[in-house]
N, C-alpha and C positions, 0 to 999 in steps of 0.2 A: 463484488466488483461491478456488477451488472446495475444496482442500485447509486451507483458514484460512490459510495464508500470505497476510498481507495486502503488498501492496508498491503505491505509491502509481500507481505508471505503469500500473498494470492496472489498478486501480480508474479512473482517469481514461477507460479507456477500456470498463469493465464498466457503471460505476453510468450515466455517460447513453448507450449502450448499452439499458440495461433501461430508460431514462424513454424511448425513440425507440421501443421496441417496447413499450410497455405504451398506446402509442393504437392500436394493433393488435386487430382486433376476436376475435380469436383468445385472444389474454394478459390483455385487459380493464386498468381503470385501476386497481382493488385494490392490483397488487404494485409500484406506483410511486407511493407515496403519500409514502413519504418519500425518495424520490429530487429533491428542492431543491436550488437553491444555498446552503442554510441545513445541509442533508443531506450536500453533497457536501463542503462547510468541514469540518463535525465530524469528517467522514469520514475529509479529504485530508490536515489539520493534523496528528492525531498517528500515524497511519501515514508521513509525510513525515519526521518528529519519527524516528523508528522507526529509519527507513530513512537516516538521517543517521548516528544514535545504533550501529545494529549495522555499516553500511557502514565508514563513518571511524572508529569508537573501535574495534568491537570486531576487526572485521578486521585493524587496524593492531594493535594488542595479540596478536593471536597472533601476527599476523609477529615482531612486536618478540620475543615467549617462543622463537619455535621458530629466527631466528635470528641476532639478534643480540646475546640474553641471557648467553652463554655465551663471546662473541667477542672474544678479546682483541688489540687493534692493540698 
């Protein structure tokens, strides 16, 4: 996550992560301001979306190119 690789099973465990330490008098309430369950939906939907979308299509498309493309039964 730190890298922009967004992938939904980290965030579930980053974004309320940072809402449990931003009552922390240390981190203050500032950096958890849009850390919501209104926050975490917009978040989780289309990183979820994402991670559907590159998992099962694209993964399976290059299997399919590299090798079955070519495979004659």
């Amino acid at each position: 996550m730190a890298c922009g690789f967004e992938h939904c099973v980290a965030n579930m465990y980053i974004l309320p992560l940072g809402k449990i330490l931003a009552n922390t008098p240390e981190i203050g309430t500032a950096a958890s301001e849009g850390v919501n369950a209104a926050g975490l939906l917009r978040n989780l939907i289309p990183v979820t979306i994402g991670n559907i979308f590159g998992g099962a299509i694209m993964v399976g498309l290059v299997y399919y190119v590299v090798y079955l493309r070519g495979h004659k039964s």
